[in-house]
PDB file of N, H, CA, C and O in Angstrom:
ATOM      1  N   UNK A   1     144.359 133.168 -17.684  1.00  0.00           N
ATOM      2  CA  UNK A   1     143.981 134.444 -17.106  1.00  0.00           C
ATOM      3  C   UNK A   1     142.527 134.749 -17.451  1.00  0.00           C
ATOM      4  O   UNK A   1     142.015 134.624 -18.564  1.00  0.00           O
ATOM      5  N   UNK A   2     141.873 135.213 -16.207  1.00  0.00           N
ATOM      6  H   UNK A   2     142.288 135.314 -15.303  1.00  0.00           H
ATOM      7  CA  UNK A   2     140.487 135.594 -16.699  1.00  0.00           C
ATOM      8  C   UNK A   2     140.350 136.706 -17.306  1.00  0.00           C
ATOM      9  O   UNK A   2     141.043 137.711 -17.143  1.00  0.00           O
ATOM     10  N   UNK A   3     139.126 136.518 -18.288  1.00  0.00           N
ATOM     11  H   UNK A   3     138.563 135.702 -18.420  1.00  0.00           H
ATOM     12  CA  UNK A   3     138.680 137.939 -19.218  1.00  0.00           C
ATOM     13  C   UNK A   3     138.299 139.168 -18.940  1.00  0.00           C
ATOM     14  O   UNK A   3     138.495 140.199 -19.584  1.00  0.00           O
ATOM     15  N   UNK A   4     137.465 138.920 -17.448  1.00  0.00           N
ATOM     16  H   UNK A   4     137.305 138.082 -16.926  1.00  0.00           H
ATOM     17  CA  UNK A   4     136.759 139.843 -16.443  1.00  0.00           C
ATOM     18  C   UNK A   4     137.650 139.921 -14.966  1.00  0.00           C
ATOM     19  O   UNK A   4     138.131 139.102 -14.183  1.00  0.00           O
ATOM     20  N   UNK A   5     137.572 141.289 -15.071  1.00  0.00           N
ATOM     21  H   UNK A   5     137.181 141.954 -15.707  1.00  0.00           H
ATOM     22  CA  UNK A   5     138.348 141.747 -13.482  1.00  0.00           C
ATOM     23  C   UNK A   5     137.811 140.849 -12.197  1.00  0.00           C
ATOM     24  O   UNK A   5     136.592 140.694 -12.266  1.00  0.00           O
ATOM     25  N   UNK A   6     138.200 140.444 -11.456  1.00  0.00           N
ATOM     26  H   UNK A   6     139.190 140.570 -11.401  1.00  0.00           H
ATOM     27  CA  UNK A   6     138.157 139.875 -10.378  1.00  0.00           C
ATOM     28  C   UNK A   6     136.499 140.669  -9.814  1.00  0.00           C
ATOM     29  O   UNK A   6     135.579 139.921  -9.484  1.00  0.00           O
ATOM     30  N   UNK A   7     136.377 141.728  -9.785  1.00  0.00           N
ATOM     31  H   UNK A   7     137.125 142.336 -10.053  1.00  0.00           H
ATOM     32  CA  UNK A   7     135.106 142.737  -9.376  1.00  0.00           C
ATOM     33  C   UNK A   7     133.735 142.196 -10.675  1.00  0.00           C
ATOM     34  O   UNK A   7     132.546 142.111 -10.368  1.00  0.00           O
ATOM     35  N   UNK A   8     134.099 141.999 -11.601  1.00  0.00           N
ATOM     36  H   UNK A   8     135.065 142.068 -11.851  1.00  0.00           H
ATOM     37  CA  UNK A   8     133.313 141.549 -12.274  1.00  0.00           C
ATOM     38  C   UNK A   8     132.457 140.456 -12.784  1.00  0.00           C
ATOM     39  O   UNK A   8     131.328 140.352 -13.264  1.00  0.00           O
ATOM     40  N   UNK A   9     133.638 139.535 -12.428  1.00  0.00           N
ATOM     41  H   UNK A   9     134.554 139.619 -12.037  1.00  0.00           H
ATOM     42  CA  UNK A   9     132.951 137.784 -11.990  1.00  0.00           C
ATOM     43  C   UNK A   9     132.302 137.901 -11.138  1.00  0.00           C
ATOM     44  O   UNK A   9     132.412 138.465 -10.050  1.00  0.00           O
ATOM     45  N   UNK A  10     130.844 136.814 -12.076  1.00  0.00           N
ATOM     46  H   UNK A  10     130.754 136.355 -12.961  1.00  0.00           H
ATOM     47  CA  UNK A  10     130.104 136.853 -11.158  1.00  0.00           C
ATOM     48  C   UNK A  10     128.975 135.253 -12.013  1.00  0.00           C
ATOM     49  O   UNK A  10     128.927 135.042 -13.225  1.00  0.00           O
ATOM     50  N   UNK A  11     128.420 134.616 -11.190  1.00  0.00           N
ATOM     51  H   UNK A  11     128.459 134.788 -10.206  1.00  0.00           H
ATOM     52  CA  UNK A  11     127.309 133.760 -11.218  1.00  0.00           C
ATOM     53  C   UNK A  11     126.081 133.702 -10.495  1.00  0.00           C
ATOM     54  O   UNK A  11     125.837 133.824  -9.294  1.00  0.00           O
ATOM     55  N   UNK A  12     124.978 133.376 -12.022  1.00  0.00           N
ATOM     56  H   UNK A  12     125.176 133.276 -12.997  1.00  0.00           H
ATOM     57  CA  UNK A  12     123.606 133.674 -11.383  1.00  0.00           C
ATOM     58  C   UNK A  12     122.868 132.369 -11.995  1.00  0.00           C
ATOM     59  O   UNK A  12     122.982 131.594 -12.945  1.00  0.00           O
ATOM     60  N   UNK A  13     121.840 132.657 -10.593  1.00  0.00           N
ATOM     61  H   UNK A  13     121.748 133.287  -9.821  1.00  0.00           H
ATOM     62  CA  UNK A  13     120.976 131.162 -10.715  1.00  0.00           C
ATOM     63  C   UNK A  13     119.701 131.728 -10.753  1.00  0.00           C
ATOM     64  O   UNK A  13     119.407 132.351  -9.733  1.00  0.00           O
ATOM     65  N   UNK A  14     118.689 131.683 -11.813  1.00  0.00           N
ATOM     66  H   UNK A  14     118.927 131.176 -12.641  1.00  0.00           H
ATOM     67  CA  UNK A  14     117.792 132.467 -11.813  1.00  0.00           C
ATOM     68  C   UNK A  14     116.537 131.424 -12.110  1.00  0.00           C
ATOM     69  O   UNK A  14     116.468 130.795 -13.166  1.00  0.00           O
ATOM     70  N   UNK A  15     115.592 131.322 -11.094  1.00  0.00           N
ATOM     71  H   UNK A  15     115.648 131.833 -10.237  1.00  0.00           H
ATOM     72  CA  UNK A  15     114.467 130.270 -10.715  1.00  0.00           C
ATOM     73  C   UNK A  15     113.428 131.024 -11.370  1.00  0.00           C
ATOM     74  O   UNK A  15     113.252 132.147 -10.897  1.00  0.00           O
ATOM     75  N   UNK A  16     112.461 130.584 -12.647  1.00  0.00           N
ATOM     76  H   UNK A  16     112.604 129.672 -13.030  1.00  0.00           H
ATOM     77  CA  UNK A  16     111.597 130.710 -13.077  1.00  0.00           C
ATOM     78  C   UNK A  16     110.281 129.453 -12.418  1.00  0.00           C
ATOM     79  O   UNK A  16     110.444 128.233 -12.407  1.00  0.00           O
ATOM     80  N   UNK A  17     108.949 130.248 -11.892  1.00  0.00           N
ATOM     81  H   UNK A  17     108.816 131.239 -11.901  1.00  0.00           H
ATOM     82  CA  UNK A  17     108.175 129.183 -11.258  1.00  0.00           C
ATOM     83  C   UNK A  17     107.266 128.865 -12.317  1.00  0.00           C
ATOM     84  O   UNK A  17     106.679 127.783 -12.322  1.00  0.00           O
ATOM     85  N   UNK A  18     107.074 129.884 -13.385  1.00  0.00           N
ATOM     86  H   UNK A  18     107.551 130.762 -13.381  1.00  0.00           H
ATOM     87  CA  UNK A  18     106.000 129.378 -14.555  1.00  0.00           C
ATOM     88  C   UNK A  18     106.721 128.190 -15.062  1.00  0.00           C
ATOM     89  O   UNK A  18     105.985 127.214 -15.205  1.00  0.00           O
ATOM     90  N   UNK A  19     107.961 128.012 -15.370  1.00  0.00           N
ATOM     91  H   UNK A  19     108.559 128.805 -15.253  1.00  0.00           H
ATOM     92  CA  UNK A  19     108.010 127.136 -16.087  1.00  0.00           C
ATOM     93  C   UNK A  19     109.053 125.636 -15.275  1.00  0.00           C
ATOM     94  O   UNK A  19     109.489 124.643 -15.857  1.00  0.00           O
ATOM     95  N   UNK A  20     109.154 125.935 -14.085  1.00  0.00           N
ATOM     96  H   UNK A  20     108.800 126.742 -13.613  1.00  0.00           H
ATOM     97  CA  UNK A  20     109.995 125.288 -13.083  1.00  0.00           C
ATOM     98  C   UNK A  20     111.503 125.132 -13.692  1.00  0.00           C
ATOM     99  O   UNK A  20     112.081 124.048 -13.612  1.00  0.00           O
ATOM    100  N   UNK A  21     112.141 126.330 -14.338  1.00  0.00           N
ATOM    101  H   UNK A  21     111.671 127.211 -14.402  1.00  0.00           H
ATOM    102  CA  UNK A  21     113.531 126.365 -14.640  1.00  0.00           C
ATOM    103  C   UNK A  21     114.448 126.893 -13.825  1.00  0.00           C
ATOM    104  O   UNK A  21     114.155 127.639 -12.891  1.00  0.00           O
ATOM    105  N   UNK A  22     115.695 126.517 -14.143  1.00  0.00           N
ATOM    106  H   UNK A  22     115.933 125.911 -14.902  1.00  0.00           H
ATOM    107  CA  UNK A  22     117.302 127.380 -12.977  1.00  0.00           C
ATOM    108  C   UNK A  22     117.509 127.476 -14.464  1.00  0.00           C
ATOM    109  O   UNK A  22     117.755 126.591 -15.283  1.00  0.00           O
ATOM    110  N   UNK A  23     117.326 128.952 -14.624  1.00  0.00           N
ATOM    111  H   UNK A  23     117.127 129.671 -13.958  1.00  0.00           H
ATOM    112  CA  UNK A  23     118.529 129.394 -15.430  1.00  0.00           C
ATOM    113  C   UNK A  23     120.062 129.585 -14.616  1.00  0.00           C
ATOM    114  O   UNK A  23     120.297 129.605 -13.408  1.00  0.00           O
ATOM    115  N   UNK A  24     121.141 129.735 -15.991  1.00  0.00           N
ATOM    116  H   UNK A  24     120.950 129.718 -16.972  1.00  0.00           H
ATOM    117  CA  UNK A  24     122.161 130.234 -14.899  1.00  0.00           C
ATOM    118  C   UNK A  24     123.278 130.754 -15.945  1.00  0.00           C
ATOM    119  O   UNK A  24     123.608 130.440 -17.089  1.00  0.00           O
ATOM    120  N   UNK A  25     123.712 131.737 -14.952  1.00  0.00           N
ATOM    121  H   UNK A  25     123.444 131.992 -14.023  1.00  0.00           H
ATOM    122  CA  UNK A  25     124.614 132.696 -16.071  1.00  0.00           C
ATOM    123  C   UNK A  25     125.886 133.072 -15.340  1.00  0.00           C
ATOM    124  O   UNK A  25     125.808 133.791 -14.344  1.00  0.00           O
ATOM    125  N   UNK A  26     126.926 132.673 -15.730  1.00  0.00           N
ATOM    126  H   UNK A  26     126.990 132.089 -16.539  1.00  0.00           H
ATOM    127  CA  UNK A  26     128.119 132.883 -14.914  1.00  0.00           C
ATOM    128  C   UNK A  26     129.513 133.489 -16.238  1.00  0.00           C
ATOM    129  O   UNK A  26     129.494 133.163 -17.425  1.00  0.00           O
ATOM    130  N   UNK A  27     130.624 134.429 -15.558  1.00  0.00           N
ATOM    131  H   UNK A  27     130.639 134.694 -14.594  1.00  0.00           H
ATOM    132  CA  UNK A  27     131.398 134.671 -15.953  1.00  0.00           C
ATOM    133  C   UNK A  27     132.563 134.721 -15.064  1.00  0.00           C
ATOM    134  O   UNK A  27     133.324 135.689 -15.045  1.00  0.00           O
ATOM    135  N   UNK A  28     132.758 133.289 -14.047  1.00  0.00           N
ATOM    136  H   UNK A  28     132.140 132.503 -14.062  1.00  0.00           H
ATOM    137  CA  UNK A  28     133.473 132.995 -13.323  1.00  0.00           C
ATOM    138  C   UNK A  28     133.701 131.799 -13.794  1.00  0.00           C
ATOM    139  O   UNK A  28     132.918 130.880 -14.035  1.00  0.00           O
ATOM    140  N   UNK A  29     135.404 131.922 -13.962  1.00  0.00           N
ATOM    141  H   UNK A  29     136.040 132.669 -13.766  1.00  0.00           H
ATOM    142  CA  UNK A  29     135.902 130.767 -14.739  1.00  0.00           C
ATOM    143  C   UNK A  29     136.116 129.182 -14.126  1.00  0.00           C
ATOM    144  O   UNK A  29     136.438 128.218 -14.820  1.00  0.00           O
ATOM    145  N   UNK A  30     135.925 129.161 -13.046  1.00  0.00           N
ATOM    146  H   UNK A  30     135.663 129.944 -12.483  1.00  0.00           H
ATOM    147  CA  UNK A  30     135.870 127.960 -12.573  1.00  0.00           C
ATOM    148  C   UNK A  30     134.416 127.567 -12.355  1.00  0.00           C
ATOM    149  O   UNK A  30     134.313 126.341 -12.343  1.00  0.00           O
ATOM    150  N   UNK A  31     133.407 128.116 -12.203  1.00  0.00           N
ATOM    151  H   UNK A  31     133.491 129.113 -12.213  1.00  0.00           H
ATOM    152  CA  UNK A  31     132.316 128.004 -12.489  1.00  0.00           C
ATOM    153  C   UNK A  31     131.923 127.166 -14.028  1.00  0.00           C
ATOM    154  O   UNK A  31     131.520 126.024 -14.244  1.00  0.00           O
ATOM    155  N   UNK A  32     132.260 128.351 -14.964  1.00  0.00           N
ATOM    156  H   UNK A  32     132.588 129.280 -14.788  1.00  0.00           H
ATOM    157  CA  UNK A  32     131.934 128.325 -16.365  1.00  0.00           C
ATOM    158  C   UNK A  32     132.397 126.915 -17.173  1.00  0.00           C
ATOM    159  O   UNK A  32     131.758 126.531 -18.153  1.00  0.00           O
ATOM    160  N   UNK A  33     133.906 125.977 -16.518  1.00  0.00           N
ATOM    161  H   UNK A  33     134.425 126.289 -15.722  1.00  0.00           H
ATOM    162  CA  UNK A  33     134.068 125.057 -16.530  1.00  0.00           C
ATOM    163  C   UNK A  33     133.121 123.949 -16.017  1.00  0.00           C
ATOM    164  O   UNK A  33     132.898 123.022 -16.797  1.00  0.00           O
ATOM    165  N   UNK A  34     132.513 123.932 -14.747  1.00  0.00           N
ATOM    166  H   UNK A  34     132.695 124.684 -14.114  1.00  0.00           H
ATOM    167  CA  UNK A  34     131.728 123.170 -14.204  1.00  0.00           C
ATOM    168  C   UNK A  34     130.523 123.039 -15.211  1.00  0.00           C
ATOM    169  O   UNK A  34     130.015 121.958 -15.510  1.00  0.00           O
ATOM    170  N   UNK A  35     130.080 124.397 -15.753  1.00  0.00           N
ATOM    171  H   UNK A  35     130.492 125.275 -15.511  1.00  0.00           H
ATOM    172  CA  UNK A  35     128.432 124.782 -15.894  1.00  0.00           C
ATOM    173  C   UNK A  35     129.037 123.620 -17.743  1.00  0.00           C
ATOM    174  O   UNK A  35     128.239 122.788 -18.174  1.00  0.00           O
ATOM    175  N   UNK A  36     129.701 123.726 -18.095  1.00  0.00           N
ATOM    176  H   UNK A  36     130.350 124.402 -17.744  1.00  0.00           H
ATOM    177  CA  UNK A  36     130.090 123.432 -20.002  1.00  0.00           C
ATOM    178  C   UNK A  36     129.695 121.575 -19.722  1.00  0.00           C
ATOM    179  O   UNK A  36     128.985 120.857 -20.427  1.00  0.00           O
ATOM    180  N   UNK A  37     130.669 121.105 -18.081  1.00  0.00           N
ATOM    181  H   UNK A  37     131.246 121.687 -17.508  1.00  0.00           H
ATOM    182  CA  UNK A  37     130.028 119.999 -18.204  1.00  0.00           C
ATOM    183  C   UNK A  37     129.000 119.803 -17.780  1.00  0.00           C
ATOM    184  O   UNK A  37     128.386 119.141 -18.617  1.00  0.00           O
ATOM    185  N   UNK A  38     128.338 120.012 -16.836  1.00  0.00           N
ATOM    186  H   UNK A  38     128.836 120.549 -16.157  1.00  0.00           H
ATOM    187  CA  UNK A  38     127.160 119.667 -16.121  1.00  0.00           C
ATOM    188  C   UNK A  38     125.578 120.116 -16.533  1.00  0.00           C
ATOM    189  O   UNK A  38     124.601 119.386 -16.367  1.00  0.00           O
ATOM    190  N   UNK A  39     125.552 121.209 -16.991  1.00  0.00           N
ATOM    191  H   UNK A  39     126.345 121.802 -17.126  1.00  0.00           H
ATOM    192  CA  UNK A  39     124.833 121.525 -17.598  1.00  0.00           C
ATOM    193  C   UNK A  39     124.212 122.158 -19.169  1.00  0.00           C
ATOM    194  O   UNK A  39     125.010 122.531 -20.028  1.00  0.00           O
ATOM    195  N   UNK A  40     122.668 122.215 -19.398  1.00  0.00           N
ATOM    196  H   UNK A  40     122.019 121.911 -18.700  1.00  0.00           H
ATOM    197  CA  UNK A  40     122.497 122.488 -20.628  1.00  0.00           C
ATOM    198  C   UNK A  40     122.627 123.845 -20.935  1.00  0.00           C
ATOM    199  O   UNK A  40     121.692 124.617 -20.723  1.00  0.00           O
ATOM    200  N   UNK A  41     124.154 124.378 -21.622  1.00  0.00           N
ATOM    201  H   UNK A  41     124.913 123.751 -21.795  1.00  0.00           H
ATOM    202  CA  UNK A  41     124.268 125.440 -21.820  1.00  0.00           C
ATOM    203  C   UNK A  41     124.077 125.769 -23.570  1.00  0.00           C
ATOM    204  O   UNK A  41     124.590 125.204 -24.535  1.00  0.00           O
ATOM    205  N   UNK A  42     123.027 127.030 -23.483  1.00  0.00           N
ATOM    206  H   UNK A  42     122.610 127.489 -22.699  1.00  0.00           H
ATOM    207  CA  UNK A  42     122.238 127.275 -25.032  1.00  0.00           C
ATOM    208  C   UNK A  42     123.453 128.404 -25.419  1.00  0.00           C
ATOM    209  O   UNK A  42     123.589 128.712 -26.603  1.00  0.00           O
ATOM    210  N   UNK A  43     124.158 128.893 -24.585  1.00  0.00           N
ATOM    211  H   UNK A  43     124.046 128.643 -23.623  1.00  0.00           H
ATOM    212  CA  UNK A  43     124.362 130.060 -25.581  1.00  0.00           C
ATOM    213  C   UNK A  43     125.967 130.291 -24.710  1.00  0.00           C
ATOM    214  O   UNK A  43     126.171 129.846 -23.581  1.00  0.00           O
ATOM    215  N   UNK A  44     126.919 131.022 -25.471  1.00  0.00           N
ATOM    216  H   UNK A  44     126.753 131.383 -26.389  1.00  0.00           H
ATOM    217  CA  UNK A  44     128.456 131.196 -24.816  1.00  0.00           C
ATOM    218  C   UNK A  44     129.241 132.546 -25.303  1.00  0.00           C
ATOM    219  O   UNK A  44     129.131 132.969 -26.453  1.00  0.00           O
ATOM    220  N   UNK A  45     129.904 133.067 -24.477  1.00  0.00           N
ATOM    221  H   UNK A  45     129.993 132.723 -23.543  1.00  0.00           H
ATOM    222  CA  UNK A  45     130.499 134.701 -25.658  1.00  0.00           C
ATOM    223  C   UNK A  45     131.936 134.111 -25.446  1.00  0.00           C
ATOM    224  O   UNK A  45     132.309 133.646 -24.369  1.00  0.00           O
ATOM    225  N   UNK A  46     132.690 134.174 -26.557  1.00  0.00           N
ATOM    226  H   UNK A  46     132.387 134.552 -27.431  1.00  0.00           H
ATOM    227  CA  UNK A  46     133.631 133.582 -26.799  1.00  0.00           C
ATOM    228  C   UNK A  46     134.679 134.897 -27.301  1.00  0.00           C
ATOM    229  O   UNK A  46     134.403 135.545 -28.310  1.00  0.00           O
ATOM    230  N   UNK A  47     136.207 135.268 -26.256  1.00  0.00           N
ATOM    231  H   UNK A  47     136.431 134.741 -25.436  1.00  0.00           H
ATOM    232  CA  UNK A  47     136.568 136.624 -26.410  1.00  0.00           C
ATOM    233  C   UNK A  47     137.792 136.237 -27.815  1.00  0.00           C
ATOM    234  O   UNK A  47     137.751 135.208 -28.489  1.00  0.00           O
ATOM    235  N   UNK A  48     138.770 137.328 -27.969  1.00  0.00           N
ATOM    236  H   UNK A  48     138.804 138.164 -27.421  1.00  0.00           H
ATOM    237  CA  UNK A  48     139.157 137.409 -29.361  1.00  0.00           C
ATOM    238  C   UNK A  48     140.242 136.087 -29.275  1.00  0.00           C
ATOM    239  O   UNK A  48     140.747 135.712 -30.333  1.00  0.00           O
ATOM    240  N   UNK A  49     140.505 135.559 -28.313  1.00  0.00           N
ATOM    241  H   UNK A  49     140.095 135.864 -27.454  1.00  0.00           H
ATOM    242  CA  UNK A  49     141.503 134.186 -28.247  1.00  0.00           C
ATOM    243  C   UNK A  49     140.916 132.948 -28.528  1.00  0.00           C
ATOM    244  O   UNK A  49     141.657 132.015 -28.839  1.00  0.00           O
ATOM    245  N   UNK A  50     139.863 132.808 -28.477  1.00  0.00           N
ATOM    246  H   UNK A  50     139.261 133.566 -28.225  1.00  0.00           H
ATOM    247  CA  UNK A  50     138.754 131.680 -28.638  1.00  0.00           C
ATOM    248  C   UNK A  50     138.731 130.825 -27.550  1.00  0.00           C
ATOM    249  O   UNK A  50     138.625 129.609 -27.709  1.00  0.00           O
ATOM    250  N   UNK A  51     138.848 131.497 -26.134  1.00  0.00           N
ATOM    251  H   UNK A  51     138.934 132.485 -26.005  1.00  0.00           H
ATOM    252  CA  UNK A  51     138.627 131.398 -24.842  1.00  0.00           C
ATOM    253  C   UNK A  51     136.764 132.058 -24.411  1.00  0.00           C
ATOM    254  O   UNK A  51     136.290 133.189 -24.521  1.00  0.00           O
ATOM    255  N   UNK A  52     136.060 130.579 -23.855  1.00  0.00           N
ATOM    256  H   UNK A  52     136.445 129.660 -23.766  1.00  0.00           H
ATOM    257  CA  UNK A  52     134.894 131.196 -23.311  1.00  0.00           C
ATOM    258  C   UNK A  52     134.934 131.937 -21.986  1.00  0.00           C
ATOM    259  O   UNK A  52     135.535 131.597 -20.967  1.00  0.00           O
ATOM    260  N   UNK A  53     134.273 132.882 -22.166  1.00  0.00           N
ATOM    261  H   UNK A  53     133.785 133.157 -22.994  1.00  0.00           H
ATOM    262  CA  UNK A  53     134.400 133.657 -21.103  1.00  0.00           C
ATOM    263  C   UNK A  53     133.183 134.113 -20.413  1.00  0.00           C
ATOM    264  O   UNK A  53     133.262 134.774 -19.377  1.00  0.00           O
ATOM    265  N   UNK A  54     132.026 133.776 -20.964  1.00  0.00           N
ATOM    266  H   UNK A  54     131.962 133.239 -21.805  1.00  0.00           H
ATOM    267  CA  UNK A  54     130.809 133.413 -20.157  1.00  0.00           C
ATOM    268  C   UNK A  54     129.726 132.363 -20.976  1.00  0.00           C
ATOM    269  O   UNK A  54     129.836 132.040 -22.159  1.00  0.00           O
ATOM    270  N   UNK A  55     128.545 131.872 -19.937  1.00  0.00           N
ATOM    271  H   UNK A  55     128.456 132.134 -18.976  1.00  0.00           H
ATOM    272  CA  UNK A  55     127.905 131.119 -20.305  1.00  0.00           C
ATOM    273  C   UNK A  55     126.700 131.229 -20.244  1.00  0.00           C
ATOM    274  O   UNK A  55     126.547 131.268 -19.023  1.00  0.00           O
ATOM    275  N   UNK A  56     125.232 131.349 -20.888  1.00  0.00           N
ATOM    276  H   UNK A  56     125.357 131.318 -21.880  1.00  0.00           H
ATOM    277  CA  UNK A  56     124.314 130.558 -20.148  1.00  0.00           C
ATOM    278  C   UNK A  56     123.129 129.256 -20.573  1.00  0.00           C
ATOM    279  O   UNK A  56     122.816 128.861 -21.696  1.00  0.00           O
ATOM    280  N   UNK A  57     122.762 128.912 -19.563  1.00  0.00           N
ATOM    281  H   UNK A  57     123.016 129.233 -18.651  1.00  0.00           H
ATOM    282  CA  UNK A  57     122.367 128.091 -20.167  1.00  0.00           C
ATOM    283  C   UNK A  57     121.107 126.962 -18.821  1.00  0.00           C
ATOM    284  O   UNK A  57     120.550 127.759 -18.066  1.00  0.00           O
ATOM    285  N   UNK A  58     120.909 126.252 -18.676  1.00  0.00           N
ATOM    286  H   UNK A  58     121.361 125.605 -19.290  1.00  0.00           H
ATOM    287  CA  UNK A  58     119.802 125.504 -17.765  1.00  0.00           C
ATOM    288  C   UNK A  58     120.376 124.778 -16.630  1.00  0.00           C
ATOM    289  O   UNK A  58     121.594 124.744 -16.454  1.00  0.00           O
ATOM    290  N   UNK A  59     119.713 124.318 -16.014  1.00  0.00           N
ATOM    291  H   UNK A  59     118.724 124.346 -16.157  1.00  0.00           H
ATOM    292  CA  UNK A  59     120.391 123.106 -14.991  1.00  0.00           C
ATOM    293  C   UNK A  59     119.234 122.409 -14.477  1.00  0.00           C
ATOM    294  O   UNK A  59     118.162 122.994 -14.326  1.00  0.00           O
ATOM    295  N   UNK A  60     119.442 120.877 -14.130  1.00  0.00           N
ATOM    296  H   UNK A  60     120.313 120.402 -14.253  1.00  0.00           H
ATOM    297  CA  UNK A  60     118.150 120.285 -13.176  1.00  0.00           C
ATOM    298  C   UNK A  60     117.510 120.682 -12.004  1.00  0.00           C
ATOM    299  O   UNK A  60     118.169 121.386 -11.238  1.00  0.00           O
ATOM    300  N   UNK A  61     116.382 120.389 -11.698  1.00  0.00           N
ATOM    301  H   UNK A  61     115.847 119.816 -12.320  1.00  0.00           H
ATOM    302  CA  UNK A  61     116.416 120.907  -9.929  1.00  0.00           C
ATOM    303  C   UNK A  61     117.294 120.477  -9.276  1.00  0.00           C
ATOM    304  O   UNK A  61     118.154 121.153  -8.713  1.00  0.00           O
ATOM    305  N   UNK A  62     117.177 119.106  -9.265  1.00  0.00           N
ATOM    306  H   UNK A  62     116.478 118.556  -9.722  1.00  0.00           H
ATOM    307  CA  UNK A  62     118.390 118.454  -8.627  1.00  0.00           C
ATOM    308  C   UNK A  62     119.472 118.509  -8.529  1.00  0.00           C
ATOM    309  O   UNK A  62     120.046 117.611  -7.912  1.00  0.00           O
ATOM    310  N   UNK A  63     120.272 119.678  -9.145  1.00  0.00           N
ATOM    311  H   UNK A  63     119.806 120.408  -9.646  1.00  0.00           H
ATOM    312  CA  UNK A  63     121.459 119.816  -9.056  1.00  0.00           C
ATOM    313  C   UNK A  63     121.473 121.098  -8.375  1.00  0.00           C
ATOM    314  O   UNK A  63     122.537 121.652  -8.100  1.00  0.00           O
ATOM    315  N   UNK A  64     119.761 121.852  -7.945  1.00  0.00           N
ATOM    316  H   UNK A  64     118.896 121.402  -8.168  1.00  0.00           H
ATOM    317  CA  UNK A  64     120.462 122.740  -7.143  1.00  0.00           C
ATOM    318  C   UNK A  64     120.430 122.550  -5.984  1.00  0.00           C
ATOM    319  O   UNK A  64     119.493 121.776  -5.787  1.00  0.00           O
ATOM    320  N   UNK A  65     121.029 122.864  -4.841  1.00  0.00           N
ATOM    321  H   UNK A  65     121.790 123.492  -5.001  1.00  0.00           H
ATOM    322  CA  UNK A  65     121.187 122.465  -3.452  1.00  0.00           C
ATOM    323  C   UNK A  65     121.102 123.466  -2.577  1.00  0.00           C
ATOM    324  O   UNK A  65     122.134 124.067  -2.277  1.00  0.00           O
ATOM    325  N   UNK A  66     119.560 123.918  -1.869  1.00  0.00           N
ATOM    326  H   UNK A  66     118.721 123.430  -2.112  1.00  0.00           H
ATOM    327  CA  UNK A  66     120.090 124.806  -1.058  1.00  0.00           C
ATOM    328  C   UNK A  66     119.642 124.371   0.768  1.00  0.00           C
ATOM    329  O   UNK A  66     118.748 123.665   1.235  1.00  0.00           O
ATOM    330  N   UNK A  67     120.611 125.082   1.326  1.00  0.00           N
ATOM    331  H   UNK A  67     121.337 125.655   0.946  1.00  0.00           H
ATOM    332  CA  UNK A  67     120.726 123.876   2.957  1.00  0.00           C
ATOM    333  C   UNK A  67     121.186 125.259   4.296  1.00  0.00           C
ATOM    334  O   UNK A  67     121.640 126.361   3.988  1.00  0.00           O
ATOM    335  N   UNK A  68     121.039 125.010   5.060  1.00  0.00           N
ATOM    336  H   UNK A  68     120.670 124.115   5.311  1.00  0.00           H
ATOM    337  CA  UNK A  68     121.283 125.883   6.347  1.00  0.00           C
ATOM    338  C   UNK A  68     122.583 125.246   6.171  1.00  0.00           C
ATOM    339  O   UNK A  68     122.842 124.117   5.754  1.00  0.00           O
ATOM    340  N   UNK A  69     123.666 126.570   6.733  1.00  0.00           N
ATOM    341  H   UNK A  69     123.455 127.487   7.072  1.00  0.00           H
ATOM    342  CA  UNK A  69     124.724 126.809   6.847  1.00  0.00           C
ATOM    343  C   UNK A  69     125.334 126.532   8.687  1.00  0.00           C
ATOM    344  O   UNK A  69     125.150 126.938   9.834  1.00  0.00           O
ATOM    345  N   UNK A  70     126.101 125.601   7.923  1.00  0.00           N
ATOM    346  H   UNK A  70     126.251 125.271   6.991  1.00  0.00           H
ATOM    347  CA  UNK A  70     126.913 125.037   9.377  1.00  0.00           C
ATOM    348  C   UNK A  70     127.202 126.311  10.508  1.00  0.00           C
ATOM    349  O   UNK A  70     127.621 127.458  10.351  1.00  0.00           O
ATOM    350  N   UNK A  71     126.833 125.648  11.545  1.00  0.00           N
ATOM    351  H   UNK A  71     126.494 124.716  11.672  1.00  0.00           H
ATOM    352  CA  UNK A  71     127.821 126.916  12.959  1.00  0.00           C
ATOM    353  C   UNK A  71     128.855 126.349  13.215  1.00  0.00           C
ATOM    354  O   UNK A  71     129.649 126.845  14.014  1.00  0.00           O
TER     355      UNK A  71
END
C-alpha cells in the first residue's frame, strides 16, 4: 500500500542547464522502484515500516526520452 494518497503521488524531472543535470524526485511507487534501480539516487525518506516512500536523486541524459506523441 502506498504512503501518499493517490492525489499526492507525484514525479519530477528537473533539468538544470548550468550544470547539464535531470534531477528527479518521485513519490510514486512504481516509479520509485524503477528510479532505486536505474538511477543515482543521493537521498530517500523512509516511513515508520522501513518502506521507501520517496526518492531523489540523478539520471543520464540518455535515459531521458522526450518524442511527439502518436495520433
Amino acid at each position: 500500500m502506498a504512503y501518499y494518497s493517490r492525489e499526492e503521488q507525484e514525479t519530477h524531472y528537473l533539468y538544470d542547464p548550468l550544470s547539464a543535470n535531470w534531477r528527479v524526485y518521485s513519490t510514486y511507487p512504481p516509479h520509485i522502484r524503477k528510479l532505486i534501480k536505474h538511477a543515482d539516487v543521493t537521498s530517500t525518506e523512509i516511513d515508520e515500516h522501513g518502506q521507501i516512500i520517496a526518492v531523489n536523486g540523478y539520471v543520464d541524459a540518455n535515459q531521458i526520452r522526450l518524442f511527439r506523441a502518436r495520433l
